[in-house]
C-alpha positions as CSV (number, residue, x, y, z in Angstrom):
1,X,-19.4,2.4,-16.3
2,X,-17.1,4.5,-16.7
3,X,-15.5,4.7,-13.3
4,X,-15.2,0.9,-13.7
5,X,-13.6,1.1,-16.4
6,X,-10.8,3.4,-14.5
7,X,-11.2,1.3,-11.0
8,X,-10.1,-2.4,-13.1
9,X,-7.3,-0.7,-15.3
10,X,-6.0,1.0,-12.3
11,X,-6.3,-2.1,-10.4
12,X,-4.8,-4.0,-13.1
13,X,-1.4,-1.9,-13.5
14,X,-0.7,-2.4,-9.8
15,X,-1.1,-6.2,-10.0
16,X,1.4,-6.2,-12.5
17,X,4.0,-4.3,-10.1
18,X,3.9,-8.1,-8.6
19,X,6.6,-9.0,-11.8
20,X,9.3,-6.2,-10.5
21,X,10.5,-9.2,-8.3
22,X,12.2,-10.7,-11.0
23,X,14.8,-8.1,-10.3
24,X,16.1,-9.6,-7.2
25,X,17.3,-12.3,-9.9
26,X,19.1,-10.1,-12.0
27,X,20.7,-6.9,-10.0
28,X,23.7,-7.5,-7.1
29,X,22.5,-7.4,-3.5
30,X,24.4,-4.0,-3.5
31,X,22.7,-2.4,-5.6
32,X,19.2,-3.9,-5.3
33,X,19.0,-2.6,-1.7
34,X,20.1,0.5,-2.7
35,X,17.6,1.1,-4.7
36,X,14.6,-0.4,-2.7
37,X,15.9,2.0,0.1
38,X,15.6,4.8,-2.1
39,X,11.6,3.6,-3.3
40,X,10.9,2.8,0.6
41,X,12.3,6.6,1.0
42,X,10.1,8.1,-1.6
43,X,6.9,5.9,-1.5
44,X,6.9,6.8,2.5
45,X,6.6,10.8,1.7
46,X,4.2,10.0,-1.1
47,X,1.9,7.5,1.0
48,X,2.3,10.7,4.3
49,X,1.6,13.6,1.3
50,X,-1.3,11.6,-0.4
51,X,-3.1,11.0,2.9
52,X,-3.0,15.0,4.3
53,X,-2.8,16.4,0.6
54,X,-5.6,14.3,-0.8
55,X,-7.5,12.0,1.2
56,X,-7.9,14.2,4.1
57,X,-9.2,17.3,2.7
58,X,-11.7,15.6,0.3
59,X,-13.1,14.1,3.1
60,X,-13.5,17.2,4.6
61,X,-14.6,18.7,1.8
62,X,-17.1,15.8,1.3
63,X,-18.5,15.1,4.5
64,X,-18.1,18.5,6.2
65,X,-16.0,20.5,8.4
66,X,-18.4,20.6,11.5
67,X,-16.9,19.1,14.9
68,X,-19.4,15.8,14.1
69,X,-18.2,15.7,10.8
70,X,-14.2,16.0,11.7
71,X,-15.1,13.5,14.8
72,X,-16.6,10.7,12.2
73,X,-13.4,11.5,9.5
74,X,-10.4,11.0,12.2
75,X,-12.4,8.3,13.6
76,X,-11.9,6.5,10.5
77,X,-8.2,7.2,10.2
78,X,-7.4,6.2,13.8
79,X,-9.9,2.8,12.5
80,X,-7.6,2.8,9.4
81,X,-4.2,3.0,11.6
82,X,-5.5,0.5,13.7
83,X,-6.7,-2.3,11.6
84,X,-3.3,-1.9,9.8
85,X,-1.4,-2.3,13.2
86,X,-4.1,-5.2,14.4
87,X,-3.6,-7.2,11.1
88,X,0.7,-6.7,11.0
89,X,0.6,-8.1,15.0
90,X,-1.5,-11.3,13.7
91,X,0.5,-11.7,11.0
92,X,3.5,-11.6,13.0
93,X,2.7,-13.5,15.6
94,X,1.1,-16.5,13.0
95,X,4.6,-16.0,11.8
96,X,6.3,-16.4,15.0
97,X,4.1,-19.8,15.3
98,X,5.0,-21.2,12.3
99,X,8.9,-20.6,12.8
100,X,8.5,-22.0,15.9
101,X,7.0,-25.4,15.5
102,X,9.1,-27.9,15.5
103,X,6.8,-30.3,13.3
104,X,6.0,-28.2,11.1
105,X,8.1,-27.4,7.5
106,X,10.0,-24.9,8.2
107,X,9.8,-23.0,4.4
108,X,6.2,-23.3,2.9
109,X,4.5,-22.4,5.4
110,X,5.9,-19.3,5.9
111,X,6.1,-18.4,2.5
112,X,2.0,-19.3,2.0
113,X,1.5,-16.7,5.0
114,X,3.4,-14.1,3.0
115,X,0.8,-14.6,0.0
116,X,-2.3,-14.5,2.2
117,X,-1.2,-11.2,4.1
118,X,0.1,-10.0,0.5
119,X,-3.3,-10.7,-0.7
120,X,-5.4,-9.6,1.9
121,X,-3.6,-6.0,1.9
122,X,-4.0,-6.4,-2.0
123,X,-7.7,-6.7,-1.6
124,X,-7.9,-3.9,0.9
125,X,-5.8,-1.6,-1.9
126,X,-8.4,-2.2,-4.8
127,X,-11.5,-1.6,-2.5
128,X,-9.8,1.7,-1.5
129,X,-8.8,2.7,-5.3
130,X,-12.7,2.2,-6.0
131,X,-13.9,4.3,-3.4
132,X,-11.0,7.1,-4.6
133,X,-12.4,7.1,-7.9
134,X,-15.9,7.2,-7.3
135,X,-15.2,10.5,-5.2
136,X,-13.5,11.8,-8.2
137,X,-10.9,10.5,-10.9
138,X,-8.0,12.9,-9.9
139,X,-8.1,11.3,-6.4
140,X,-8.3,7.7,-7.8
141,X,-5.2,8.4,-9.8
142,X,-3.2,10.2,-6.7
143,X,-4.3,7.5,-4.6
144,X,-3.5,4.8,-7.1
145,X,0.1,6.1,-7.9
146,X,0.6,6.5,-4.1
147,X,-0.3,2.4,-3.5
148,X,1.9,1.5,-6.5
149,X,4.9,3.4,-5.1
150,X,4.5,1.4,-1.7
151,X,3.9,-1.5,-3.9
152,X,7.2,-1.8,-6.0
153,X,9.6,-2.4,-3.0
154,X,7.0,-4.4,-1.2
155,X,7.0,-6.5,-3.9
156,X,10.6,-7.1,-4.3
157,X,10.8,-8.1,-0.9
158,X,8.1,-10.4,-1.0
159,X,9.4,-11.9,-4.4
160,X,12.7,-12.6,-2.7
161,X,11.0,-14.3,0.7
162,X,9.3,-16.8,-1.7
163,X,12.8,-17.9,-3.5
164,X,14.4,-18.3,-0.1
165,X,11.4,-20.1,1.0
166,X,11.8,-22.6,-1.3
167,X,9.7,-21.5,-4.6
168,X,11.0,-22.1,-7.7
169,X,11.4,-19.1,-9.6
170,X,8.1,-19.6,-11.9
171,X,6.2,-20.5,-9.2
172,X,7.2,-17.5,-7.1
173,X,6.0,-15.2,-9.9
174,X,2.6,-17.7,-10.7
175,X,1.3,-17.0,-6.9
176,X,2.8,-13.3,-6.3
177,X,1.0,-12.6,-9.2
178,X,-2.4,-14.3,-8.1
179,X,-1.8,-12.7,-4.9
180,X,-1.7,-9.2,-6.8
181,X,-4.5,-10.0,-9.0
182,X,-6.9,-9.9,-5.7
183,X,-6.6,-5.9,-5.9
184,X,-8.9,-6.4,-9.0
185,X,-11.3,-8.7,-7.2
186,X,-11.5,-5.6,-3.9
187,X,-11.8,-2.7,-6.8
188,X,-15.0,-5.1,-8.2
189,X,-16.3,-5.4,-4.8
190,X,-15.6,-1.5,-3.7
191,X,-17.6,-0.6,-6.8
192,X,-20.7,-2.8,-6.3
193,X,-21.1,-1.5,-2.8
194,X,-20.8,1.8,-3.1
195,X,-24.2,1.3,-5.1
196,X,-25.7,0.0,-1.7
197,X,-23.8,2.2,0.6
198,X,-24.0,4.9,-1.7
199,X,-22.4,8.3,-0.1
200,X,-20.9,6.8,2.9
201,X,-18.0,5.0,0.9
202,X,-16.5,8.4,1.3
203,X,-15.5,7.4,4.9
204,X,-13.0,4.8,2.7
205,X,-11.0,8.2,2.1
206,X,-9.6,8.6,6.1
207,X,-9.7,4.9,6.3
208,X,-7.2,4.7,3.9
209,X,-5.1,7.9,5.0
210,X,-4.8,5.5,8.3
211,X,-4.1,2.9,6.7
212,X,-1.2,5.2,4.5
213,X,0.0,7.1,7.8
214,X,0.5,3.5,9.3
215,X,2.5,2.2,6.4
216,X,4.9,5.0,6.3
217,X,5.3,5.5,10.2
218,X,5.2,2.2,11.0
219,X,6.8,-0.1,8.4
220,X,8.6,2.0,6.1
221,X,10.5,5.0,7.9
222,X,12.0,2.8,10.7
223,X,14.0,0.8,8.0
224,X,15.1,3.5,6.8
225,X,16.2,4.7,10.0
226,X,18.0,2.1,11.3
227,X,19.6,1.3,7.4
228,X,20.9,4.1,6.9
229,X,24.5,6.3,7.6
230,X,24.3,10.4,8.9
231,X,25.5,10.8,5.2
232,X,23.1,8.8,3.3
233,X,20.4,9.9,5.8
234,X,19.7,13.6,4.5
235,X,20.2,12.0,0.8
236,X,17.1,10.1,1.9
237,X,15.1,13.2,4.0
238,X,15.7,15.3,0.9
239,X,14.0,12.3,-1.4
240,X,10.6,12.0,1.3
241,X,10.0,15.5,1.2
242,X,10.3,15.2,-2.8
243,X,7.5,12.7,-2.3
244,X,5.7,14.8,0.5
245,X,6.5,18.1,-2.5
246,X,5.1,15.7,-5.7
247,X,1.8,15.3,-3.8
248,X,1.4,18.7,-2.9
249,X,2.0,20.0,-6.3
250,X,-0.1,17.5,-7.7
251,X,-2.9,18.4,-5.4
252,X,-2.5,22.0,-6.6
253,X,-2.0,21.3,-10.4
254,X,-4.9,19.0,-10.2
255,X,-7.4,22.3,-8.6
256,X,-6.0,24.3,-10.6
């Protein structure tokens, strides 16, 4: 019980990252973007160093290091890359859809379809922080500070979508925070099956290095690419490698 105990705290704290929208309402434009560039900078080296620091090698250490075992582990993290890619294209093209029907509101639907993708990936995140803590509770930690670090600027982003899509301000936090709150409900779940799976859950570990790998690579590291100055640019390569270096020496403080 006790590994529950750890999976709904854990769970828990990054629900409440959902409330960090507020400050869209308080800071300048300026300065808000500056700083979500520098925690889309930093959360992309700790999602890349969490997944081949952490995930990766207990998997292997797990499962095995034969050729069938390596062949089931990356076949979970090309799965986990996948699904990731697969459920941003329907998302995208649902939002395409939306903005694109003329008798259709042009505000509330969109912002509905940010808190069912939200929540979905929300979901997904609290089934993989169960199945990192029931391998062991330094990799639930790692692998729960890693998804709260993508989290924070995620969550101003989505916080701000809402306002401009006509929320109210109370409303916007209500139903971000529901939307959060469904991390809980996938650590729950994550839990009870790994009774009924039992050792196989440990796939879960690639699966959400994909998943990671995807993020970074896919969302995060091309906005900062095309955001940024040549100036500001190594400011931001030096900040992902701190991320890429905090996993590392975590994974080595953490063995040792």
């Amino acid at each position: 019980m006790n590994i529950l105990f750890y999976i709904l705290i854990s769970t828990f704290l990054v629900s409440l990252i959902s409330f960090i929208g507020v400050l869209t309402l308080v800071l300048k434009e300026k300065i808000l973007n500056k700083i979500i560039l520098v925690l889309v900078t930093f959360s992309a080296g700790t999602l890349i160093g969490s997944s081949f620091f952490h995930l990766l090698p207990e998997a292997i250490e797990e499962i095995g290091s034969n050729e069938e075992s390596l062949l089931q582990i990356f076949s979970f993290l090309i799965i986990g890359f996948s699904s990731f890619f697969f459920l941003e294209q329907v998302i995208r093209w649902h939002h395409h859809h939306v903005i694109n029907c003329k008798d259709c509101p042009k505000t509330a639907p969109f912002s509905y379809l940010i808190l069912i993708s939200d929540g979905i990936h929300n979901l997904i995140d609290g089934f993989i922080i169960a199945a990192s803590f029931i391998v062991s509770i330094p990799v639930g930690v790692i692998t729960t500070l890693s998804i709260a670090f993508h989290e924070i600027p995620q969550e101003i982003g989505d916080f701000g979508v809402l306002i401009y899509g006509g929320f109210k301000k109370i409303k916007a936090v209500f139903f971000n925070f529901l939307s959060a709150l469904l991390a809980v409900l996938g650590g729950i779940i994550g839990f009870l099956v790994s009774e009924k799976i039992g050792s196989s859950i440990i796939f879960l570990l690639p699966f959400a290095a994909g998943n990671f790998i995807y993020i970074a690579s896919s969302d995060l590291l091309p906005e900062i690419k095309h955001s940024l100055g040549p100036k500001d640019s190594i400011i931001h390569l030096v900040i992902f490698f701190f991320g890429i270096t905090l996993m590392f020496l975590s994974k080595i403080l953490l063995n040792g």
